[in-house]
Backbone bond lengths (Angstrom), bond angles and torsions (degrees), N, CA, C in turn:
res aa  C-N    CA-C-N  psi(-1)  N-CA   C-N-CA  omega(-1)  CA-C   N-CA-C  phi
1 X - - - 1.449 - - 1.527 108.02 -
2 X 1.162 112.16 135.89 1.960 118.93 -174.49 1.682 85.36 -83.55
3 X 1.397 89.35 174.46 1.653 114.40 172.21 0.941 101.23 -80.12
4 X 1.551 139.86 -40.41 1.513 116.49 178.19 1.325 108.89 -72.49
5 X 1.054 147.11 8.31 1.154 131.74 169.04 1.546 104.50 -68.01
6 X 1.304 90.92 -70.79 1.479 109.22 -170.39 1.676 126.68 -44.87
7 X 1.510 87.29 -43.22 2.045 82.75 157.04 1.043 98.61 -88.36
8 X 1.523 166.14 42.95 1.119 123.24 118.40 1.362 135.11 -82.73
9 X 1.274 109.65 -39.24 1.938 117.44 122.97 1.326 106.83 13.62
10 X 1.383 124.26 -79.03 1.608 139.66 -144.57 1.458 69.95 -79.17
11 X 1.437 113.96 -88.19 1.589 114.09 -155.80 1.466 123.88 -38.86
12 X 1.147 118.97 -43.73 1.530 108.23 172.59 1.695 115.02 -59.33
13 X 1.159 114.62 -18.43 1.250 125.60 -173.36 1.347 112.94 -86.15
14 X 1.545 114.92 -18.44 1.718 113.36 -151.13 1.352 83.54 -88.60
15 X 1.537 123.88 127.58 1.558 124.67 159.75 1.485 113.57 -26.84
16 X 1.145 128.61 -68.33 1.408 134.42 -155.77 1.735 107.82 -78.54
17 X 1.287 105.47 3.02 1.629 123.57 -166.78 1.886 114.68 2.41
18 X 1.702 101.87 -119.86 1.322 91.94 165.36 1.234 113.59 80.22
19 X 1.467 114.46 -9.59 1.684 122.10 174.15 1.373 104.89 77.38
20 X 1.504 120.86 42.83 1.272 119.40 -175.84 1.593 99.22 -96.69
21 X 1.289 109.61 -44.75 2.235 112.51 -178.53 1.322 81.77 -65.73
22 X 1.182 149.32 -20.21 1.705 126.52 -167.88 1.377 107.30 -108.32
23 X 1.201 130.04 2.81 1.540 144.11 -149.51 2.256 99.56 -114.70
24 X 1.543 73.13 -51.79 1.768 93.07 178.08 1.743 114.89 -65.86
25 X 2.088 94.02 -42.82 1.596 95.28 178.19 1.895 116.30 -52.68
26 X 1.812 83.93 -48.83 1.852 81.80 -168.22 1.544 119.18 -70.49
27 X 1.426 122.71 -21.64 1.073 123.89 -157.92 1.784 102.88 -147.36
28 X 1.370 124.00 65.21 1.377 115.25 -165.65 1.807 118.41 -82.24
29 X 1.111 108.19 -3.93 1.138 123.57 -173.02 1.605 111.98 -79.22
30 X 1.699 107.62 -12.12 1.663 112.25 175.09 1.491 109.46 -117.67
31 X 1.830 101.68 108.19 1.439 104.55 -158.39 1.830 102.89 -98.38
32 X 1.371 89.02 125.70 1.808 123.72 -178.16 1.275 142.11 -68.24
33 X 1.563 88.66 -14.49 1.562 109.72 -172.29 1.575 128.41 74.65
34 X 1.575 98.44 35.61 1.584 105.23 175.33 1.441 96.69 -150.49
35 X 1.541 99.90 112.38 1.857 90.70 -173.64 0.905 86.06 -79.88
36 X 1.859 143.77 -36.98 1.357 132.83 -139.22 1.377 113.40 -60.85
37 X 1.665 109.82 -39.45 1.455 128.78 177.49 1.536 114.80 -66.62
38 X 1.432 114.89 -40.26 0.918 117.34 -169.79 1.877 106.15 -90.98
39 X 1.060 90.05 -21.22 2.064 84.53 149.99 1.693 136.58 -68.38
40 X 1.667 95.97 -46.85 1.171 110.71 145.37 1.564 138.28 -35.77
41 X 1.611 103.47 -73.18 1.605 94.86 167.62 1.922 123.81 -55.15
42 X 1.071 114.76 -34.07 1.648 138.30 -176.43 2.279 86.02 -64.46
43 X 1.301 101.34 -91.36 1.412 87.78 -168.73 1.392 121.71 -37.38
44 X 1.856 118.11 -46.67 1.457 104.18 -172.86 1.689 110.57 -66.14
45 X 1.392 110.70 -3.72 1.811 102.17 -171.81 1.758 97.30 -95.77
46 X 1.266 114.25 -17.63 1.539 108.30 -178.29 1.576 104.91 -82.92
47 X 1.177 122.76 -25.98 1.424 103.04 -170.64 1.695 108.58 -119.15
48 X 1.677 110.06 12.78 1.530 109.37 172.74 1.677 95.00 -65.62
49 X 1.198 121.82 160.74 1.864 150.16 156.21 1.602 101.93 -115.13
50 X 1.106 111.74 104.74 1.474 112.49 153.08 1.426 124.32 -59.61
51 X 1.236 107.21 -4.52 2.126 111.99 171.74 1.327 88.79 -87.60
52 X 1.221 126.69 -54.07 1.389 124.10 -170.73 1.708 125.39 -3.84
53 X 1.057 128.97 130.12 1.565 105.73 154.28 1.904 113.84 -80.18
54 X 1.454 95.75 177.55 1.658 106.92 -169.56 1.406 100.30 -51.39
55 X 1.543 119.13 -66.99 1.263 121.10 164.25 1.217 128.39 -10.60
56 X 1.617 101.56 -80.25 1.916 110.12 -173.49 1.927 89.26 -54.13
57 X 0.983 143.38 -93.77 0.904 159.17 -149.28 1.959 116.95 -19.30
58 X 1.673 89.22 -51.14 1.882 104.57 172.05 1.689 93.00 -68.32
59 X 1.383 103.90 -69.81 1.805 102.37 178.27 1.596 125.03 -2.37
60 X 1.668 93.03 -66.13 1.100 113.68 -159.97 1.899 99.44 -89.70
61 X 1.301 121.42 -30.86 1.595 121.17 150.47 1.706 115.20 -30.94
62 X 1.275 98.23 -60.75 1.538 114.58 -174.75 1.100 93.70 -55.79
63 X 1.414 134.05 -108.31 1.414 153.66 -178.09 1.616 106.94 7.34
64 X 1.594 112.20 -48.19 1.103 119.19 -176.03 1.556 121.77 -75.14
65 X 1.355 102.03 -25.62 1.700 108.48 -176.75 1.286 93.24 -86.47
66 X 1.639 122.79 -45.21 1.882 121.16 -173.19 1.646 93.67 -57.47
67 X 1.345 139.56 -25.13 1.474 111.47 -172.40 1.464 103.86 -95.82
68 X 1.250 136.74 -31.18 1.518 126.19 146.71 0.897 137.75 -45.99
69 X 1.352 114.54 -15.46 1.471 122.60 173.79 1.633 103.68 -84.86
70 X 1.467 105.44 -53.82 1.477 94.06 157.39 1.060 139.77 -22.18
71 X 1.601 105.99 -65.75 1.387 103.22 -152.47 1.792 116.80 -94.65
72 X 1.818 90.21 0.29 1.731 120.20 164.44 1.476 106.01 -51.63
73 X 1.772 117.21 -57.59 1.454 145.76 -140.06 1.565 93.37 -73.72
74 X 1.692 110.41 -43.73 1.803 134.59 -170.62 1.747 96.16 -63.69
75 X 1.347 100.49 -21.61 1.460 81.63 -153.93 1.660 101.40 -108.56
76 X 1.249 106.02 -0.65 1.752 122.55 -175.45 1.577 95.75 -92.84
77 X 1.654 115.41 -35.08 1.328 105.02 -173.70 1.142 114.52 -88.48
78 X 1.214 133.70 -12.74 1.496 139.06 162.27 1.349 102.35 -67.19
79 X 1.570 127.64 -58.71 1.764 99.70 -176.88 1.171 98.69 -75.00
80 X 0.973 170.94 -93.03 1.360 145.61 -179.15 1.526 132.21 29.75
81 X 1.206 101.62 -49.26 1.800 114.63 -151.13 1.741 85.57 -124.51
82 X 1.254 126.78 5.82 1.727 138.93 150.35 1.567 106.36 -62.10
C-alpha cells in the first residue's frame, strides 16, 4: 500500500475533510489552518515503511493515531480535573 493511499484513508475520514489531511501530505509547507490535519498527514508520513506490507503499514497507521488519541484523552482529562 503507497502513502497516498493511506492518507487518503485519513482524509475521507477527517471531519472537516475538504482534502485538507491530503493537502498537508502533498504540500506541508502551506499552512491551512488545521494543525489537527496537518498532524495527521505529518504522523502518518513519519511512521509509513515503504518495505512494509499493506497490512504492517494500516497497523502501524492505526497504532499511531491510537497513541495520539491517547495522549489527546491525557490531556482532556487534566483540563478537566482543573
Amino acid at each position: 500500500m503507497r502513502l497516498s493511499e493511506i492518507i487518503a484513508i485519513a482524509d475521507r475520514a477527517y471531519p472537516d475533510g475538504d482534502g485538507v489531511v491530503q493537502a498537508y501530505s502533498e504540500n506541508p509547507e502551506v499552512q491551512r489552518g488545521d494543525t489537527l490535519a496537518e498532524f495527521i498527514a505529518l504522523e502518518l508520513k513519519d511512521v509509513y515503511d515503504a518495505d512494509g506490507s499493506s497490512e504492517d503499514q494500516l497497523a502501524e497507521a492505526v497504532r499511531a493515531m491510537l497513541r495520539a488519541r491517547d495522549q489527546l484523552d491525557d490531556v482532556v482529562a487534566a483540563l478537566e480535573n482543573q
